[in-house]
Each structure stands twice: as structure tokens, then as C-alpha cells.
KELUMNU-875966 format. One record per residue (C-alpha): residue number from 1; z, x, y. Coordinates in steps of 0.25 Angstrom, whole numbers. Example, Ala and Ser with C-alpha at 12.3 -4.5 7.8 and 13.67 -1.06 7.14 Angstrom:
BEGIN
SITE resi     w     u     v
SITE    1    31    49   -18
SITE    2    29    55    -4
***
This chain:
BEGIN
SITE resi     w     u     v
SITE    1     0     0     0
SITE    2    -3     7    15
SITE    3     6     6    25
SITE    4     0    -1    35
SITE    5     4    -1    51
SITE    6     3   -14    61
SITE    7    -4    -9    73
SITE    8     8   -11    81
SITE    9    11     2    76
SITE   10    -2     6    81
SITE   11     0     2    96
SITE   12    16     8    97
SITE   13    21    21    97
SITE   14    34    24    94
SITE   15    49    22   101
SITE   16    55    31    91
SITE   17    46    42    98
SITE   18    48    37   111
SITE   19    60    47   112
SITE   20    57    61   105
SITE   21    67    64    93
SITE   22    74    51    97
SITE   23    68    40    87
SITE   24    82    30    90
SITE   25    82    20   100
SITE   26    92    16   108
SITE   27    94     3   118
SITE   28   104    -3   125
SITE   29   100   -18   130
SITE   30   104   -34   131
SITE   31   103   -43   119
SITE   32   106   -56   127
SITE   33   121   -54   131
SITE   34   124   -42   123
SITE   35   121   -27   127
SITE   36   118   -20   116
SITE   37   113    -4   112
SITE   38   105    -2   101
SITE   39   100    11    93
SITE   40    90     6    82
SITE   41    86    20    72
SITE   42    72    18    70
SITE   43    67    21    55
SITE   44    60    34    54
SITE   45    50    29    43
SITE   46    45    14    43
SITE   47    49     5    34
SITE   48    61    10    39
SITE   49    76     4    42
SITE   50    81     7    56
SITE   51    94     6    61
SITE   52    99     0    73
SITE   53   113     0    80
SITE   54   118    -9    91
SITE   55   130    -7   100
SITE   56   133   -19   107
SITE   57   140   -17   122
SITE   58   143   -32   122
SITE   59   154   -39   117
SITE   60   152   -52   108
SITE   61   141   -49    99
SITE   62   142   -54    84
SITE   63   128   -51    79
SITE   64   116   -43    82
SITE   65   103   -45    72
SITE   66    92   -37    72
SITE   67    77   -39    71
SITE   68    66   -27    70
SITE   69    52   -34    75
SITE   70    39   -27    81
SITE   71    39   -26    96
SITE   72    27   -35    99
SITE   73    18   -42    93
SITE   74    20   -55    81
SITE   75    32   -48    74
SITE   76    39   -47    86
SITE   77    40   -62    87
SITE   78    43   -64    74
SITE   79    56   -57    70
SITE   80    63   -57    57
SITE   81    77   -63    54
SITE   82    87   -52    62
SITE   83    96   -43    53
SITE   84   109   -43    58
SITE   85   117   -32    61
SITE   86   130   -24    56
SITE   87   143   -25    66
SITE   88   151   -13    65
SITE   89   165   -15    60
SITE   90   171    -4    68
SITE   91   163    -8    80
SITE   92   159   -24    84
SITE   93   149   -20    94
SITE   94   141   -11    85
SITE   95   130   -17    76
SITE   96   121    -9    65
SITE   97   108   -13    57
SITE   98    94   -10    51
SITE   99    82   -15    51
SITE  100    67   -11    43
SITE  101    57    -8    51
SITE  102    46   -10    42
SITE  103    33    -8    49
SITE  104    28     1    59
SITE  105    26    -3    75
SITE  106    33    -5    89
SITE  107    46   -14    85
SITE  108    60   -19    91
SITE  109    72   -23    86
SITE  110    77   -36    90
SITE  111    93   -37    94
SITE  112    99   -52    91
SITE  113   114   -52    98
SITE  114   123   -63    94
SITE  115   137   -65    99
SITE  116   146   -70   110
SITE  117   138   -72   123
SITE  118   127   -77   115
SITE  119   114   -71   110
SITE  120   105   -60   114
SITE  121    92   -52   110
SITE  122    88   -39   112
SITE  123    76   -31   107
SITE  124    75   -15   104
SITE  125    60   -10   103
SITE  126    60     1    91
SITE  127    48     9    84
SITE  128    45     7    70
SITE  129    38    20    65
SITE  130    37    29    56
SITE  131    42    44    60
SITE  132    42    50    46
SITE  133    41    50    32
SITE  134    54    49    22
SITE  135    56    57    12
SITE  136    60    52    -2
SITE  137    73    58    -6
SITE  138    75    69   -15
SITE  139    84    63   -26
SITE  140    74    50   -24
SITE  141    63    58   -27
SITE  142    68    65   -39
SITE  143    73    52   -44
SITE  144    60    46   -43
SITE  145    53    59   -46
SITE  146    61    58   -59
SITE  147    59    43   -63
SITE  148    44    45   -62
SITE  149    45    55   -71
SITE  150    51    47   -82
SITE  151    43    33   -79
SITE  152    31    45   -83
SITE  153    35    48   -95
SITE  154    42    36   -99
SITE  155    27    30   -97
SITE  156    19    41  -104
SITE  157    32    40  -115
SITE  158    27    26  -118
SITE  159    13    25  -118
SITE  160    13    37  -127
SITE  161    25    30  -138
SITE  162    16    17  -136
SITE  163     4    23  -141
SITE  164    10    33  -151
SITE  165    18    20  -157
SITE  166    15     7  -151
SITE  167     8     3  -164
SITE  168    17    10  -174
SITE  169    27     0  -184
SITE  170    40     3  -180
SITE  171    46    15  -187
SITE  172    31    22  -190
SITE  173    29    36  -186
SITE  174    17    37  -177
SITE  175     7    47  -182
SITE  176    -3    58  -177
SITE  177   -11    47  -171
SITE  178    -1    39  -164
SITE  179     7    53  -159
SITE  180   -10    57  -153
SITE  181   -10    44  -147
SITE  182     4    44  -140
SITE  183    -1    57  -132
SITE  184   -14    52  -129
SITE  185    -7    41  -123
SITE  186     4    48  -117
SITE  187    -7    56  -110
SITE  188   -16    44  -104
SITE  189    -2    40  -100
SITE  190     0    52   -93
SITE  191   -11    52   -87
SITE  192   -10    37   -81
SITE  193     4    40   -77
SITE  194     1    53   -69
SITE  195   -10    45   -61
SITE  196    -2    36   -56
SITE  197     8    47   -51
SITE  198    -4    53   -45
SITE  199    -8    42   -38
SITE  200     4    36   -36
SITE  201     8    49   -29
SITE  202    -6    48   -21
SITE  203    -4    34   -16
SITE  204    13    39   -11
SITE  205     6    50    -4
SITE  206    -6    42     3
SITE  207     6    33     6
SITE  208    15    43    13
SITE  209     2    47    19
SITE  210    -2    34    25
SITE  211    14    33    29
SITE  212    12    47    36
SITE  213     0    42    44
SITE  214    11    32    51
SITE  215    20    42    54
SITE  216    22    41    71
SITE  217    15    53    80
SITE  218    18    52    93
SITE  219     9    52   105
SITE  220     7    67   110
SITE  221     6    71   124
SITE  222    -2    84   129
SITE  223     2    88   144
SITE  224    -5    96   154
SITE  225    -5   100   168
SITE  226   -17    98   176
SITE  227   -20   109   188
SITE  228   -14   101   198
SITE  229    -2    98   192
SITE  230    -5    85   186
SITE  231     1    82   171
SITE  232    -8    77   160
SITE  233    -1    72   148
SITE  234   -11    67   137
SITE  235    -6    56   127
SITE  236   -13    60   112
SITE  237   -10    51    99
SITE  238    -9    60    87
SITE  239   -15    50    79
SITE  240    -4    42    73
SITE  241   -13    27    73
SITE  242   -25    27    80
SITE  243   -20    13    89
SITE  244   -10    21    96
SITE  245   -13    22   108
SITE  246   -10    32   121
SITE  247   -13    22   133
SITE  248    -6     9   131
SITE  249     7    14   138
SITE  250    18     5   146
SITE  251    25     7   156
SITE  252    40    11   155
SITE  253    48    11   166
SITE  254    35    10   175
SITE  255    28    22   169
SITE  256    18    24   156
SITE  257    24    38   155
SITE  258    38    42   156
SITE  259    36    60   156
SITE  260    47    70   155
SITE  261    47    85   156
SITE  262    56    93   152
SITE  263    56   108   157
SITE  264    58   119   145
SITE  265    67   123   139
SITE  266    78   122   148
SITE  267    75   107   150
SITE  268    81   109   165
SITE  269    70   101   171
SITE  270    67    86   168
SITE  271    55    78   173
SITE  272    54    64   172
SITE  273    38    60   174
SITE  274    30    47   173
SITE  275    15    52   172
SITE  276     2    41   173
SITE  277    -8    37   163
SITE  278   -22    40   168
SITE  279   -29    40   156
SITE  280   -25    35   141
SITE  281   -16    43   136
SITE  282   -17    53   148
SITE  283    -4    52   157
SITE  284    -3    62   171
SITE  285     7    67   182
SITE  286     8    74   194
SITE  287    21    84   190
SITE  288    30    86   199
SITE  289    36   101   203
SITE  290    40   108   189
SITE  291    43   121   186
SITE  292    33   129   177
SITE  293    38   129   162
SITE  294    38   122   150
SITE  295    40   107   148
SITE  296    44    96   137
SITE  297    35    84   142
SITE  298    41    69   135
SITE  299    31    58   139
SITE  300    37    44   137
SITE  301    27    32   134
SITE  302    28    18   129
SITE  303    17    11   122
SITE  304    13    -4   125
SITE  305    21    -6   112
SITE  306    34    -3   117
SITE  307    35    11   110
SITE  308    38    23   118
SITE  309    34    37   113
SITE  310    38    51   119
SITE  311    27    60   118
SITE  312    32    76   119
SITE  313    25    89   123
SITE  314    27   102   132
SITE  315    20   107   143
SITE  316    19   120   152
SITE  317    19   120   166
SITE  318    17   129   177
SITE  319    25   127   189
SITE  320    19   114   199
SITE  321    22   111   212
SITE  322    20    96   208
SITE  323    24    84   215
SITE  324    35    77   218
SITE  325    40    68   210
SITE  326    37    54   211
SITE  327    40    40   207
SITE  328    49    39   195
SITE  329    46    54   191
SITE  330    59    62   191
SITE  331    65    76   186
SITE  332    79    81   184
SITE  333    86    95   181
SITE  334    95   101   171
SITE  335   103   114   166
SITE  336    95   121   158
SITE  337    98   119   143
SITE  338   101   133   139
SITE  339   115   128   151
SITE  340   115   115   146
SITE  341   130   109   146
SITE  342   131   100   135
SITE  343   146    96   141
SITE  344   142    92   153
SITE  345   140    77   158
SITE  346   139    80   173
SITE  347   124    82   179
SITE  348   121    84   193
SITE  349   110    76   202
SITE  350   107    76   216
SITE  351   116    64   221
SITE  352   129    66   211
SITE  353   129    67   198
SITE  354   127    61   183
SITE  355   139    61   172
SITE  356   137    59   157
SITE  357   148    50   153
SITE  358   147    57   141
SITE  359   156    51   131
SITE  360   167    61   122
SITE  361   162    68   109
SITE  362   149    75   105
SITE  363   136    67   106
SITE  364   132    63    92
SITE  365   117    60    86
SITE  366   112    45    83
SITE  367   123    39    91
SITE  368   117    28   102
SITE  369   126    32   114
SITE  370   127    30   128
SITE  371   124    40   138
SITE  372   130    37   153
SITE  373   127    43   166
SITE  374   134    43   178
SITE  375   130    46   188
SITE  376   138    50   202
SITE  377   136    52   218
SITE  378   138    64   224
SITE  379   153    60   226
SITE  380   155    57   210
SITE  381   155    42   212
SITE  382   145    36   204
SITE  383   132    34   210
SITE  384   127    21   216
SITE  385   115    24   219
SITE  386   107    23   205
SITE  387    93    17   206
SITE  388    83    13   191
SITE  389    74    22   189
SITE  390    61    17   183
SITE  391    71     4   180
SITE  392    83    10   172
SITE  393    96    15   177
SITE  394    92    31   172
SITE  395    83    38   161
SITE  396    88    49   151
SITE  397    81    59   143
SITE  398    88    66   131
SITE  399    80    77   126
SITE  400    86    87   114
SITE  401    86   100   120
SITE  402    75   104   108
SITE  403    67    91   115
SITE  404    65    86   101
SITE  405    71    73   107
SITE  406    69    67   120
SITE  407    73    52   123
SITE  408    70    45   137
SITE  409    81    35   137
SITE  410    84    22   147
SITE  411    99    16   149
SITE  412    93     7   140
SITE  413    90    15   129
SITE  414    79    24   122
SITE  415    70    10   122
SITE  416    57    12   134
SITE  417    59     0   141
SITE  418    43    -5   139
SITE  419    46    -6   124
SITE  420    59   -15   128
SITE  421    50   -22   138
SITE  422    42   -25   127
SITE  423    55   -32   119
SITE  424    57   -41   132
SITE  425    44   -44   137
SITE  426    51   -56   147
SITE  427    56   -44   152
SITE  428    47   -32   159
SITE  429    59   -24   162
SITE  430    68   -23   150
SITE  431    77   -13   148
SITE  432    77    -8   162
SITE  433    88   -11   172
SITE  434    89   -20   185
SITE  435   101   -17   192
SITE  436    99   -16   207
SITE  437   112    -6   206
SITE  438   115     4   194
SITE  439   128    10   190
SITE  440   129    24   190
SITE  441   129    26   176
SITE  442   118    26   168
SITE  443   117    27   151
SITE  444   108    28   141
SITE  445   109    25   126
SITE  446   105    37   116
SITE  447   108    43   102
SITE  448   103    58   101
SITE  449    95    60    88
SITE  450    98    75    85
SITE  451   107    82    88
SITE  452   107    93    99
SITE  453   106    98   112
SITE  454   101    86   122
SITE  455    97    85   137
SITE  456    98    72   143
SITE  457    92    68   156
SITE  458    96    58   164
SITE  459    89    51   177
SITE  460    93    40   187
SITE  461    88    36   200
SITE  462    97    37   212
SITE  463    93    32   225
SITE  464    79    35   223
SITE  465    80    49   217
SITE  466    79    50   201
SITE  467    90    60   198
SITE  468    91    67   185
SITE  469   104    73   176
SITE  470   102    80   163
SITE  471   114    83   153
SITE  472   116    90   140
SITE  473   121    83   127
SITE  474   123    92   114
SITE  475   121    80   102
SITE  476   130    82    88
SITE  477   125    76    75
***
């Protein structure tokens, strides 16, 4: 039987690789009454189980169900009975479960809350694709390896007593005759049975091949530099389905592209660029003043889908005068990494200060946790001046120091905000916030996926100026 793949497949890319290294996703959001933050685990192979975990901030909630369904099209008006999920004992407002993602494709997982104040709803878009192979295990394998052998025998065993005496009376010794047919027999046998190992071992193959050709490889990005300081950065699909597309990009946060570069190896300097498409797959930018040296580029898109991908490269560059940045185009220092204080929560910026309110003990891996910033005026009171920038309170990057993980996160969560759109079509601006005055604290939710050493920076808008902090986080297993 092939393994076939709806062509919603073919239009998506994937969330998982919308944040290198960081297949998890994380959001914090509304179901009706209730304020809930969800982690869902993605399964790595599909058919595959993922797992989800839901931490309610809400008082009064007796149930939450769960329902996986594709993002768009019939099957998303169409769901399955919900699957209800597991409250913790030790903890009320914590709820666990696990749902099979069975095909390929762009999906969501709808949230069903139950409880005190009512009902509500709440929908989490989540890829459904396949980023490896699974191995069989080893004693597996040897078990089957070794039942094989003895269904083998056992077979060629019988076919040759069968012929040698099947037509004996009972208690006859079988002659020279029957003893020459026996081995002929067991021979033709023999011979059936290791063709259909052979080809049973040909079709497995062709199988995990066909599997193989599924496997999800992400957009690639070549950058350049045109003479007058003008960066190209051509989008090319390495092949993975012939239907993906490179020019059917929304907008997120008002802009098709969302650039960061990072300068090397020090990661002191941090640009936050938003380039224009001006051909398919062919996206440009006047840079801005930047020192010569070597830079890790991270280019976020999102397709009409809903499914974000982060494509990665490095780039050399001379030194440019450049232009000044514009618009919702940003950049921001940091120590060096080779100085980099893994203690500290302080960060300086130009009108005051940010502070981690880090909380007491070692940051851990595949934890969903919190991370708050203050931020401070000059005199150490917090700052009443925070403004949105491109319509959320802040914007963090967490980027391993190897840069084999990167994550552009919201205070809403790993989710871009035109996949969440998508959940809530009544609602253009979903996820994104509306206050006409923010608090000076702003948090995002995050697990790290590895551990190691980690540079998170952090931007926020402050009376018109887009400002900056960067802080070092050393993750334990």
C-alpha cells in the first residue's frame, strides 16, 4: 500500500520549522472565560502521537477535551468526538493528554473548556510532518529477526514431512523414494520461501523509501550583497513536493518577512530586519550601517497556510555606511559571548533598564516557563512609557550559542500570529494585543529544547524608540 499525501500537505510548510531546533509550541491564549498555556509535543514521524500539556491560570475549570483537525478546508468543519484530558492530582489546574496525528498537513488543536464561568474554546495551529524515520529496536528486531527464522524452517520442515509421508499408513517406514521426494520438496520450498523474503524485503524497502521522500526539507535562503549595499536574499525549495510554493507568503505582524542578523561569533550585535518581495521567491533590503564581519541570517516567513518556516544561512560582509533604519526595522547590542554572565538579570538601555525576574534554581529543558521583563526609567521605577511594537507588547529571540536553535517568540507564544488569525477568521488581529497603556512587564512562554548555553534577546518600543536587551541563560538537562 503507498503512502499517500493530501495536497494540503503540499501548500503548508512546517511550524515545527518555524523556529530552528525548537520543534515544540508553546501559546498562551483565551478559551471563552478561562486563560490557559498550552505546550503541545508534535510527533517527529507521522502516524504519530503528540502530546499536549495545559496549564490553566484560571480558576473554576472542570474539564478541558481536545480535538486535532486540519486548519482549513472540510475536515476543519468537521471535527471528531473530543478526547478528554487528564487533571493532575498533585495540581488542579494542570491538565495532560495525547492525540494521533494521522496524516500529513497544516493542522490545529481545538481547546474545549468546561467549568464555573461557563464554556469556552480556544484553537492552537500545529504542524503535522514527518522530520525523520524510526528505527526498529534492537531486541524488537532480533525477536523478529528470530521468529522469522523458525516460521522458515518450520515451513520448509513441513512440506518436506508432508511429502516424504503424507501417503505412508501409519507406522511404515518411508523408503528411498519417499526420503528423494522429502528433499525435493523441501528444496521447491526453500526456494518459495526465500522469494518471499526477498520480495517481502524489497517492498519494506521501497516503502521506507516512498516514507523517505515525505521527510520535511525546509526552504533554503541564498543572501547577497548587491554594490550599492542592497541585500538579495533568494528563497529556493530543495524539492520536497513539487506544489510548495515560494511566493504565497502572509503577512505577519504587517510584514512578509521578519530578517534577523546576528553578527559572528560574538553575537554582540543583533539586527531586526523586515525585507520586501520583489519577485517570487526574491525578497531585498537596504541594510543599515553594519560592521564588516560574518553573520548568521534567520529569515521568518509564513505561508497562506498558516505555517511558518525559518530558513537559515551565513553571510559575509564588508563594512557599509548604509541607511538608517526605518519603520519597524531595529537592532540592539550585547556583551560579547566569550564575557557572557550567565548570572545576570540586569541589562542596560537607553532610558533605564530591563530586569529578568528570573525565578530561583537552574533553567531546565522541555519545561514551558515563563519568562518576565521589567522594565525601568531612569530613576528605577517601572516605565510608563511602553508603546506595541508591530501590535505586541515585545519580541524575543532565543538563539543556543551554537545557533542550532533559534525561536522568534510573542507574549503569546512560539504560534505567528497569521496562523492564529487563520483559527479565528472573525477576527483579523488575533493574538495580538490592544491596550491603549501597557505594563512594564512583558513575558514570554518558552521551553528550551537542548541544553546549553543560550542568548535571549529582548525588544520593546518606548516612546517611539524600539530598544533592545539581550541576556545569557545557561540550560541544564
Amino acid at each position: 500500500m503507498r503512502l499517500r499525501i493530501p495536497l494540503l500537505l503540499a501548500l503548508a510548510a512546517t511550524a515545527g520549522a518555524a523556529h530552528v531546533g525548537s520543534p515544540d509550541v508553546f501559546h498562551e491564549g483565551n478559551a471563552g472565560p478561562y486563560r490557559l498555556l498550552v505546550t503541545i509535543r508534535p510527533p517527529v514521524v507521522i502516524p504519530g502521537v503528540a502530546e499536549i500539556e495545559i496549564r490553566s491560570s484560571s480558576s473554576g475549570v472542570r474539564e478541558l477535551r481536545i480535538t486535532p483537525l486540519p486548519m482549513t478546508g472540510v475536515g476543519a468543519k468537521f471535527a471528531p468526538t473530543p478526547d478528554l484530558t487528564r487533571r493532575s492530582i498533585q495540581d488542579p489546574q494542570y491538565f495532560t493528554g495525547s492525540f494521533w496525528m494521522m496524516a500529513f498537513g497544516s493542522w490545529q488543536v481545538r481547546i474545549q473548556a468546561d467549568g464555573a464561568q461557563g464554556k469556552g474554546e480556544l484553537s492552537v495551529p500545529v504542524p503535522a510532518l514527518a522530520f525523520r524515520t524510526e528505527g526498529m529496536q534492537m531486541s524488537l528486531g532480533a525477536a523478529l529477526v528470530g521468529l522469522m527464522i523458525f516460521l522458515s524452517l518450520g515451513a520448509v520442515s513441513i512440506v518436506a514431512a508432508g511429502a516424504r509421508e503424507g501417503q505412508l499408513e501409519p507406522g511404515v517406514a518411508p523408503a528411498a523414494a519417499q526420503f528423494r521426494s522429502g528433499r525435493r520438496a523441501a528444496a521447491a520450498t526453500a526456494v518459495v520461501v526465500a522469494a518471499i523474503l526477498y520480495l517481502g524485503n524489497r517492498w519494506w524497502n521501497a516503502e521506507a523509501g516512498q516514507y523517505a521522500r515525505y521527510i520535511y526539507k525546509p526552504l533554503q535562503i541564498s543572501p547577497s550583497l548587491e554594490a550599492d549595499g542592497r541585500l538579495l536574499l533568494r528563497i529556493q525549495d530543495p524539492g520536497w513536493f513539487a506544489a510548495r510554493r515560494i511566493d504565497d507568503f502572509i503577512p505577519d505582524h504587517g510584514h512578509l518577512m521578519h530578517l534577523f542578523l546576528i553578527r559572528l561569533p560574538e553575537m554582540e550585535r543583533m539586527w531586526h530586519l523586515h525585507p520586501v518581495q520583489i519577485e517570487s521567491g526574491l525578497f531585498a533590503h537596504e541594510l543599515p550601517a553594519l560592521p564588516a564581519g560574518r553573520y548568521q541570517v534567520f529569515a521568518d516567513i509564513v505561508h497562506k497556510s498558516g505555517l511558518g518556516e525559518t530558513m537559515a544561512a551565513e553571510l559575509d560582509l564588508p563594512p557599509l555606511a548604509g541607511k538608517p533604519l526605518t519603520g519597524d526595522d531595529s537592532t540592539g547590542e550585547a556583551p560579547p559571548l566569550s564575557k557572557a554572565d550567565h548570572s545576570s538579570t540586569v541589562a542596560r538601555l537607553a532610558g533605564g533598564r530591563m530586569v529578568w525576574e528570573r525565578d530561583a534554581g537552574p533553567l531546565r529543558t522541555k519545561r514551558a516557563t515563563w519568562f518576565r521583563f521589567r522594565v525601568d526609567d531612569n530613576k528605577g521605577a517601572p516605565a510608563k512609557d511602553l508603546e506595541l511594537y508591530m501590535g505586541m507588547p515585545g519580541h524575543a529571540a532565543f538563539v543556543r550559542a551554537d545557533r542550532s536553535v533559534f525561536a522568534h517568540l510573542h507574549p503569546s507564544g512560539s504560534v505567528p500570529m497569521a496562523a492564529l488569525g487563520l483559527t479565528q477568521p472573525e477576527n483579523p488581529h488575533a493574538g495580538h494585543a490592544m491596550e491603549a497603556a501597557l505594563p512594564p512587564v512583558v513575558s514570554f512562554p518558552y521551553g528550551f529544547p537542548q541544553p546549553g548555553d543560550y542568548r535571549i534577546f529582548v525588544q520593546i518600543k518606548r516612546a517611539g524608540r524600539v530598544e533592545t536587551a539581550a541576556f545569557d541563560a545557561r540550560v541544564e538537562n
